[in-house]
VEXMAR-724437 format. One record per residue (C-alpha): residue in three letters; x, z, y. Coordinates in nm, 2 decimals, always signed. Each point is the difference from the previous one (the first is absolute). Layout:
// VEXMAR-724437
<atom res="ALA" east="X" up="Z" north="Y"/>
...
// end
This chain:
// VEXMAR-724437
<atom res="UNK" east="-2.88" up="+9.62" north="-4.66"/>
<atom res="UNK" east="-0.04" up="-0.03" north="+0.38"/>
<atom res="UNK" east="-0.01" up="-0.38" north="-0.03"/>
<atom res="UNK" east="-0.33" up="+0.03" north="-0.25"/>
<atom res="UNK" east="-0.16" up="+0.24" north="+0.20"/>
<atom res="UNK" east="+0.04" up="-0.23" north="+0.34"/>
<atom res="UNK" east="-0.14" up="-0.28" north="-0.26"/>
<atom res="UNK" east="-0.30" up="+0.22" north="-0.07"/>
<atom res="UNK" east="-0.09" up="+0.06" north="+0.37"/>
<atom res="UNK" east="+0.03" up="-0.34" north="+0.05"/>
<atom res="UNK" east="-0.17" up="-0.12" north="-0.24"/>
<atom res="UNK" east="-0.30" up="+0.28" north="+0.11"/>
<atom res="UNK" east="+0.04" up="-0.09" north="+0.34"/>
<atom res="UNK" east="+0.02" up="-0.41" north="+0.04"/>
<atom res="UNK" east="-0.14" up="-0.09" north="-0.34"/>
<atom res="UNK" east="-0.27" up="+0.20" north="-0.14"/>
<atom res="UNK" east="-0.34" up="-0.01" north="+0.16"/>
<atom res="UNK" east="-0.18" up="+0.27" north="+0.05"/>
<atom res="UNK" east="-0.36" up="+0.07" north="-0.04"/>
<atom res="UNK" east="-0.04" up="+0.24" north="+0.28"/>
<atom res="UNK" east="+0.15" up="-0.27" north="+0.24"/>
<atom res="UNK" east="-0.21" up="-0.24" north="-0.09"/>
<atom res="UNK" east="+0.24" up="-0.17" north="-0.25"/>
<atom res="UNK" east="+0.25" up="-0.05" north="+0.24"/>
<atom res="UNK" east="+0.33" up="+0.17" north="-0.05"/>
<atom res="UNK" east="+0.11" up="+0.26" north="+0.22"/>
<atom res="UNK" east="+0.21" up="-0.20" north="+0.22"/>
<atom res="UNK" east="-0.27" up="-0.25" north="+0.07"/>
<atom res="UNK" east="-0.25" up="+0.30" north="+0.07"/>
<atom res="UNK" east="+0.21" up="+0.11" north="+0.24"/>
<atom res="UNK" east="+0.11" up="-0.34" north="+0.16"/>
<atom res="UNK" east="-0.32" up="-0.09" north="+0.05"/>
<atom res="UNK" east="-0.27" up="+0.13" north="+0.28"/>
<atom res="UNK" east="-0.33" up="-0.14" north="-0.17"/>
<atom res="UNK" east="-0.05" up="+0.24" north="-0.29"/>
<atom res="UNK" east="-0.03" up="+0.36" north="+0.12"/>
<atom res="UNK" east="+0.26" up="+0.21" north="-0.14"/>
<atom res="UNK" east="-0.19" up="+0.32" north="-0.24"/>
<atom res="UNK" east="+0.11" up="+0.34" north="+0.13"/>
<atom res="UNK" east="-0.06" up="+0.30" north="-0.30"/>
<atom res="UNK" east="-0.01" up="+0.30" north="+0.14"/>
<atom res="UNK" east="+0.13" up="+0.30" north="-0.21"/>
<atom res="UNK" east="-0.29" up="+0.26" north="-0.08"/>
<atom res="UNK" east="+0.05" up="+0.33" north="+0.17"/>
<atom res="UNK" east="+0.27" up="+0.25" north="-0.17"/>
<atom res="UNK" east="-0.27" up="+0.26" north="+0.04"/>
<atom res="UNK" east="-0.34" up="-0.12" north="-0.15"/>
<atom res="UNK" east="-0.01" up="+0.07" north="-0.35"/>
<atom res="UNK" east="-0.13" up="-0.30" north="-0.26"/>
<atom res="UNK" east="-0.25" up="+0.09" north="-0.25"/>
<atom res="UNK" east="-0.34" up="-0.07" north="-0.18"/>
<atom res="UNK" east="-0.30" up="+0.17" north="+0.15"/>
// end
């Protein structure tokens, strides 16, 4: 089981573009110093979503 979840990260990590990178995968992204790396900030605990 360990073995095919190491397999999956790998895969996630060295193989699978990603569209948020810029269709590089996330190694690349971060081996590289041209394309700016996206930060997502998390939305304040305390504000409360809804529809006005």
């Amino acid at each position: 089981m360990a073995k095919l979840v190491k397999q999956s990260v790998d895969k996630y990590n060295e193989i699978r573009p990603h569209y948020s990178c810029d269709m590089l995968t996330l190694n690349q992204m971060h081996n590289q110093d041209k394309v700016e790396i996206k930060i997502y900030k998390k939305l304040d605990s305390n504000r409360s979503v809804g529809i006005q």
